[in-house]
matplotlib code that plots the C-alpha trace (Angstrom):
import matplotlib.pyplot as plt

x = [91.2, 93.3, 94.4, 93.2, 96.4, 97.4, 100.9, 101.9, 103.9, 104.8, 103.8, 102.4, 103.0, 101.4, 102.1, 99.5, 101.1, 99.7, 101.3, 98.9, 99.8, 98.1, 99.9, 98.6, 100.4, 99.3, 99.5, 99.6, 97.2, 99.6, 96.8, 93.9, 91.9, 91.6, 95.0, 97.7, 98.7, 97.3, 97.5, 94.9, 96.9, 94.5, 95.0, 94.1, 90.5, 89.8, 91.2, 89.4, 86.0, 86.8, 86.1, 88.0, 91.0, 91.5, 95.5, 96.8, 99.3, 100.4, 102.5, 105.0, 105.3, 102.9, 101.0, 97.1, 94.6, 90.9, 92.2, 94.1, 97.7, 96.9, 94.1, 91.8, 94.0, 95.7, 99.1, 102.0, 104.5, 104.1, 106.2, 106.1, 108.2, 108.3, 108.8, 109.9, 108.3, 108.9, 107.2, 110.4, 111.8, 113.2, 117.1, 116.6, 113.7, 113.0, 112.6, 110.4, 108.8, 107.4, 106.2, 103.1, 102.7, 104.2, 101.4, 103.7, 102.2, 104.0, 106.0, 107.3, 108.6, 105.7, 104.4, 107.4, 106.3, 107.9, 110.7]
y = [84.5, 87.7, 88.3, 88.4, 86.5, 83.1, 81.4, 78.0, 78.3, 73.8, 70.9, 67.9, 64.8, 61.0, 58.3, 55.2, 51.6, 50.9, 53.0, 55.9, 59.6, 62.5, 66.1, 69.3, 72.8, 74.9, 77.9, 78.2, 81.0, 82.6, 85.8, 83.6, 85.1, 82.8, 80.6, 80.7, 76.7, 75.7, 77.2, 76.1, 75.4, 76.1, 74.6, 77.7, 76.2, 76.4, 79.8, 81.1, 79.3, 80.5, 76.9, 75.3, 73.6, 70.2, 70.4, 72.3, 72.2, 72.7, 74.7, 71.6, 71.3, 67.9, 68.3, 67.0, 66.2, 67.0, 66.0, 62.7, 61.7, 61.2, 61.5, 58.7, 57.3, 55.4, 54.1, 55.4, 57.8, 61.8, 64.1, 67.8, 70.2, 73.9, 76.1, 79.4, 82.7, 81.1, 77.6, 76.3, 74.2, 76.9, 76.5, 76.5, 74.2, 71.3, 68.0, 65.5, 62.1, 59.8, 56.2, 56.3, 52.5, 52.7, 54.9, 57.6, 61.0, 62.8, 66.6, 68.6, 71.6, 73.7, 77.6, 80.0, 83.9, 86.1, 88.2]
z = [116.6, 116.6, 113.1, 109.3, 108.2, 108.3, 108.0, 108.9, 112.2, 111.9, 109.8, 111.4, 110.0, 111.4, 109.3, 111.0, 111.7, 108.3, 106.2, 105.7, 105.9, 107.2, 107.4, 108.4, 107.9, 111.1, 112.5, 116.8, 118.0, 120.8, 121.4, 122.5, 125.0, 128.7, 126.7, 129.2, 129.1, 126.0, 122.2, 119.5, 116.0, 113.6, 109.7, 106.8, 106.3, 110.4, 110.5, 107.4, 108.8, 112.3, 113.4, 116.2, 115.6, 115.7, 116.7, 119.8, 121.9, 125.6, 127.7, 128.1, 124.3, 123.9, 121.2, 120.9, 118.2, 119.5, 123.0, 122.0, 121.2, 117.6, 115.3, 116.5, 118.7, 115.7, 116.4, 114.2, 114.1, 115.1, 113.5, 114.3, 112.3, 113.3, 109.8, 109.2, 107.6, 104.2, 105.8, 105.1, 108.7, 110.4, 110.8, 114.4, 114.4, 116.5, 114.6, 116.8, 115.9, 118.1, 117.8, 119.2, 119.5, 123.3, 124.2, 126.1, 125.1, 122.5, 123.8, 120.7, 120.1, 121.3, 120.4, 121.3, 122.2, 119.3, 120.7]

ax = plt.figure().add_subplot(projection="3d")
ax.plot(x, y, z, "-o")
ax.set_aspect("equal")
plt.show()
């Protein structure tokens, strides 16, 4: 990874078919070396334990979990909020969710380069 500091960049939300809820604050790695169509969005414990993260997302703007739509494949709803510097959603944010029930991949607002 490129930098000592983390700071959520979005907030992942999946709520399964059954009710329960996950949600991950992330940050997406932009600087990776070799990334050019895909960005790693690593959680504070990843980052800090320079592990590889578990959420990423690609060039389009659809989002994975270790390779797969959704943690485990479950069925539910994906929701996929970009924040702010605050980790507030950004005013200009994209709000997605997905029902992932249809099986149709799930394309969020994806890692935009600063500037």
């Amino acid at each position: 990874m490129t930098s000592d500091h983390w700071q959520a960049t979005h907030r992942i939300t999946f709520v399964s078919d059954k009710g329960r809820r996950q949600e991950w604050l992330v940050m997406v790695v932009l600087k990776v070396s070799g990334a050019f169509s895909f960005w790693p969005a690593a959680t504070k414990a990843e980052w800090e334990a320079n592990l590889v993260p578990a959420w990423g997302c690609d060039a389009k703007g659809k989002w994975t979990f270790r390779g797969m739509q959704a943690p485990n494949e479950a069925v539910g709803t994906l929701t996929i909020d970009e924040l702010d510097a605050g980790g507030s959603p950004a005013t200009t944010a994209h709000f997605d969710h997905v029902s992932l029930s249809t099986g149709t991949p799930f394309h969020g607002p994806g890692p935009r380069t600063p500037g």
